[in-house]
C-alpha positions in Angstrom: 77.1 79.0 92.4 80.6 81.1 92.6 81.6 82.1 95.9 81.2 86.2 95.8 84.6 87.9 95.0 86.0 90.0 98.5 88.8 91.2 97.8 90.3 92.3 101.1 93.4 94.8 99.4 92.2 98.5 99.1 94.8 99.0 96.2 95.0 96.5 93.0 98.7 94.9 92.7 101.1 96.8 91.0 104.2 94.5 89.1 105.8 94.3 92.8 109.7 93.5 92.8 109.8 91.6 96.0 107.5 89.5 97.9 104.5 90.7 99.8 105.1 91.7 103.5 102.9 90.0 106.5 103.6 90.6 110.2 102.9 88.0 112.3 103.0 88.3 116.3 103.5 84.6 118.1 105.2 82.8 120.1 108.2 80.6 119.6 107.8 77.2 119.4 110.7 75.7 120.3 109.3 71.6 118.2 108.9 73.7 115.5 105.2 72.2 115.2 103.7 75.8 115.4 103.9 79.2 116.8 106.5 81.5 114.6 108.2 78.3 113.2 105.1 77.2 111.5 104.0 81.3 110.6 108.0 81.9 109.0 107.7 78.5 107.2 104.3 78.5 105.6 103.9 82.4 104.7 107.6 82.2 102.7 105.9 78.8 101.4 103.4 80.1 99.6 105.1 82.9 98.5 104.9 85.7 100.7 107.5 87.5 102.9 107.4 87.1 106.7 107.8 89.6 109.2 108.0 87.9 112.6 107.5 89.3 116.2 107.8 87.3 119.3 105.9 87.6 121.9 107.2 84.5 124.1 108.2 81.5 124.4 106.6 78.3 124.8 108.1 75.9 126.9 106.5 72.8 124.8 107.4 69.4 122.8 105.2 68.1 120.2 103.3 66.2 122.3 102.2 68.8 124.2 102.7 72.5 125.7 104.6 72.4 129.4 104.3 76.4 130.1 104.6 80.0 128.1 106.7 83.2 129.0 105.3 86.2 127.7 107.5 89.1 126.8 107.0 92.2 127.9 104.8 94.4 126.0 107.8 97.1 125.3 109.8 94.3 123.8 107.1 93.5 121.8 106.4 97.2 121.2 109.6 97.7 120.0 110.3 94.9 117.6 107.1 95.5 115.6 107.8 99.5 115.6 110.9 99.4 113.9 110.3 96.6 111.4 106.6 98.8 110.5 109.1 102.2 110.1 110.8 100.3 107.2 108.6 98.0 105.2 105.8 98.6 104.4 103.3 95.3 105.5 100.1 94.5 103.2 98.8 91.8 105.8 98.7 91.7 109.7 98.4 88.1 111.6 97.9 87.4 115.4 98.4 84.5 116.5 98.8 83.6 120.0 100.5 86.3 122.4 100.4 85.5 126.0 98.9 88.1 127.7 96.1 90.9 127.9 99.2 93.5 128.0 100.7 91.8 124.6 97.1 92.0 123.2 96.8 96.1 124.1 99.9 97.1 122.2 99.2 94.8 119.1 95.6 96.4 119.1 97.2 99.4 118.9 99.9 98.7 116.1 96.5 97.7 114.1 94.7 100.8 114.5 97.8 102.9 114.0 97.8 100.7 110.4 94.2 99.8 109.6 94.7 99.7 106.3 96.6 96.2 106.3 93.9 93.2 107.3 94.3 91.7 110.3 93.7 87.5 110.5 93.2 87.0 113.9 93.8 82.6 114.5 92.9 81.3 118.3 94.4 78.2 118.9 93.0 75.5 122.0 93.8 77.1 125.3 93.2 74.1 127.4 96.7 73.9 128.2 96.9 76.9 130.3 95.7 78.2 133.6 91.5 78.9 133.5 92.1 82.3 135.1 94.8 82.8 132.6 92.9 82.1 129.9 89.2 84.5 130.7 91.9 87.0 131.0 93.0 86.3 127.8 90.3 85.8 126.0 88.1 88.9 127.6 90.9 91.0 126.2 91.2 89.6 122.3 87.4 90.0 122.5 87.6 93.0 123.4 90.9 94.4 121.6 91.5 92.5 118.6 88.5 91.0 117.6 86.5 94.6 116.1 90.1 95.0 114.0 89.7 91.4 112.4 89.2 91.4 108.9 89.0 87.3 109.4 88.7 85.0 112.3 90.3 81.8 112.2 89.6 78.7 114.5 88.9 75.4 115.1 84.8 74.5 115.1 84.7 73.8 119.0 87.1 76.3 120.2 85.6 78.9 118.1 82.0 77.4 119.9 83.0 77.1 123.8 84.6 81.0 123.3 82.1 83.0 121.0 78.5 81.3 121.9 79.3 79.6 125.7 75.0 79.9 126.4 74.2 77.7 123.2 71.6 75.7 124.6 69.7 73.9 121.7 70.3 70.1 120.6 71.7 71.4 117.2 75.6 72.3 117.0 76.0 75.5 115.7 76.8 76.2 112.1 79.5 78.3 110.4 77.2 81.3 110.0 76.1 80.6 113.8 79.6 81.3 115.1 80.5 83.9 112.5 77.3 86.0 113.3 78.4 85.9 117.1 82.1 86.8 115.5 80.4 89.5 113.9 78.6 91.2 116.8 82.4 91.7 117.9 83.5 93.5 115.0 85.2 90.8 112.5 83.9 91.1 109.1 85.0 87.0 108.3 85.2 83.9 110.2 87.0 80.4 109.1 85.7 77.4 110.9 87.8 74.6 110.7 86.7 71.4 111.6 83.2 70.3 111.5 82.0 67.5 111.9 79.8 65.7 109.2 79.5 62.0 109.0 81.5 59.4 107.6 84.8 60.6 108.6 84.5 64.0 107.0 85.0 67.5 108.4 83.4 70.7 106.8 85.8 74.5 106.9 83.3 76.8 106.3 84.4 80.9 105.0 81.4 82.4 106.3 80.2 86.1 107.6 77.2 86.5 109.2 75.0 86.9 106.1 76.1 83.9 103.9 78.7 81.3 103.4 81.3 82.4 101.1 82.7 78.9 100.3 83.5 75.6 101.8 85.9 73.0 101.4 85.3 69.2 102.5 87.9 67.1 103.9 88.0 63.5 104.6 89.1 63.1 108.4 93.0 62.4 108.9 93.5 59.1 111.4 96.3 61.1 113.0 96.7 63.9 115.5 98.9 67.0 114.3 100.3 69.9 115.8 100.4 73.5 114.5 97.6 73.2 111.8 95.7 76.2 112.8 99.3 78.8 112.4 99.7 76.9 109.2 96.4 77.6 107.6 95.9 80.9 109.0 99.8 82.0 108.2 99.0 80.8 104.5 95.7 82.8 104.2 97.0 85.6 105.3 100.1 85.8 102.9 97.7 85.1 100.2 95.7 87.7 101.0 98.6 89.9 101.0 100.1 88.7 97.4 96.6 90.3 96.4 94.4 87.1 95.8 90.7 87.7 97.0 89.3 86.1 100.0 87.1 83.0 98.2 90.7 82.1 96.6 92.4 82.3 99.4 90.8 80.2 102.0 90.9 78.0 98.8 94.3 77.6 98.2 95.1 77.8 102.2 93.2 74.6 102.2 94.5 72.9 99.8 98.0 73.5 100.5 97.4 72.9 104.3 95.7 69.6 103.1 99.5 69.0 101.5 101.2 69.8 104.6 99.2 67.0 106.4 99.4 64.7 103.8 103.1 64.9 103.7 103.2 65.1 107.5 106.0 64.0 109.5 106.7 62.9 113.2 110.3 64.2 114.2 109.7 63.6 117.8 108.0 61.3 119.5 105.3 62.8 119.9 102.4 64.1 117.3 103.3 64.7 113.4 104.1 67.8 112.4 102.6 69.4 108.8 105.6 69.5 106.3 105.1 72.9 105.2 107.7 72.8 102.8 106.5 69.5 101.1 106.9 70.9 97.3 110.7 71.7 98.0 111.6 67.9 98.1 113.4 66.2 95.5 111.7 63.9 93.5 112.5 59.8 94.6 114.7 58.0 92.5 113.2 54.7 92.0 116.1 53.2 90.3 118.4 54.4 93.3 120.4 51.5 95.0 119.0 51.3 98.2 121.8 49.6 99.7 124.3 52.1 98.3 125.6 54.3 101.4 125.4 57.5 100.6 127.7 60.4 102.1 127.7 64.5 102.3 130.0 64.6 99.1 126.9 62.3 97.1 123.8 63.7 98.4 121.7 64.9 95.6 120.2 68.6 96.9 117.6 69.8 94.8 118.3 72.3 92.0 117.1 75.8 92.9 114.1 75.6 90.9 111.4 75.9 93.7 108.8 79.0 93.9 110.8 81.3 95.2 
């Protein structure tokens, strides 16, 4: 059976002469595993045009996250008001923003421009202070979650936040979580990560009614960071080049799936998605090896890529 065709655009695509326009609100990442770096990298990936905002800083390596400064909310304010007086943005995405005051303004930014749909992605907190993090979390249920058009997060985050009093033996599902999503407002929820056996996980597209679609994975034996921004970043600039919402959790999926395959560890620490994995040159199998090479000889691709 097809998945059923949502398609999440009020207006059909016109013969545009420039990329589609998302706004994503984040903080920087200074590894460049996730936050904006992964958001700037995997939206212009796949095709789209990003629009970012910070919201802080992390203070972080790809091994793992030290601390995070928030901006102020003016700053924030600020940056998103001018670029929104100029371009005109199909897709809104909020990823992680630091504070209950960052969360306010953003809210109302989305109201102010409901007509754009708002992916909402909540990455593991369990870095941060607990205090810190009910604040945080009371106020994207209560701000940003009834202006999500889709809900993005990992199976067990997702679990722990939206249904903390599930009691029963049984895990809960996809449509579990996204009917507790829904009684919040969000219209879709993406679960990533579910465990099913032999090594597989399960990302369901699901609102509260029915599954939409579902894509099966076989288990990586590796540990990454900035998956979540990637996949979320990459659905919502689909969304905004005017694909429906089956096909775009679809082709997220499968070019997150890419990123991980092609993954990378510039650190010591965990690998890191290559999010621009299609923009590498063919290898040369009849290269010398043993041949030094130097700036002057270095083949660069031709530019041929998407864009």
């Amino acid at each position: 059976m097809q998945p059923p065709m949502v398609s999440l655009i009020d207006e059909e695509p016109t013969q545009a002469t420039h990329p589609a326009c998302v706004m994503v609100f984040n903080a920087n990442d200074p590894s460049g595993a996730g936050g904006l770096a992964a958001d700037v990298t995997a939206i212009a990936s796949v095709g789209a045009h990003p629009l970012p905002i910070v919201t802080g800083a992390y203070a972080r390596d790809t091994a793992e996250i030290f601390d995070h400064f928030a901006f102020d909310e003016d700053a924030v304010t600020e940056q998103a008001r001018a670029a929104l007086e100029d371009v005109q943005v199909q897709v809104i995405k909020v990823g992680f923003v630091g504070s209950p005051e960052n969360l306010s303004v953003i809210a109302g930014i989305a109201a102010d421009y409901a007509d754009a749909p708002l992916i909402a992605y909540m990455p593991d907190l369990s870095w941060w202070d607990e205090v810190q993090i009910d604040l945080y979390l009371d106020a994207f249920k209560e701000l940003i979650l009834p202006q999500t058009t889709v809900l993005v997060g990992n199976h067990s985050t997702l679990w722990r936040w939206l249904l903390p009093d599930w009691s029963t033996e049984r895990s809960p599902g996809a449509r579990d979580i996204a009917r507790a999503a829904q009684e919040l407002g969000v219209s879709y929820t993406l679960v990533t990560g579910i465990p099913l056996p032999d090594q597989f996980i399960d990302n369901v597209l699901a609102s509260s009614l029915a599954v939409l679609a579902s894509e099966k994975f076989e288990r990586f034996e590796a540990v990454f960071s900035g998956a979540g921004d990637t996949l979320s970043a990459a659905l919502a600039a689909l969304l905004a080049s005017g694909d429906d919402l089956a096909e775009s959790f679809t082709e997220a999926l499968s070019y997150l799936d890419r990123c991980l395959e092609g993954g990378f560890r510039p650190g010591m620490g965990h690998i890191v998605p290559d999010r621009l994995f299609w923009a590498l040159p063919e290898e040369d199998t009849e290269a010398d090896s043993d041949e030094p090479s130097s700036f002057s000889t270095l083949d660069f691709p031709s530019n041929d890529t998407k864009h």
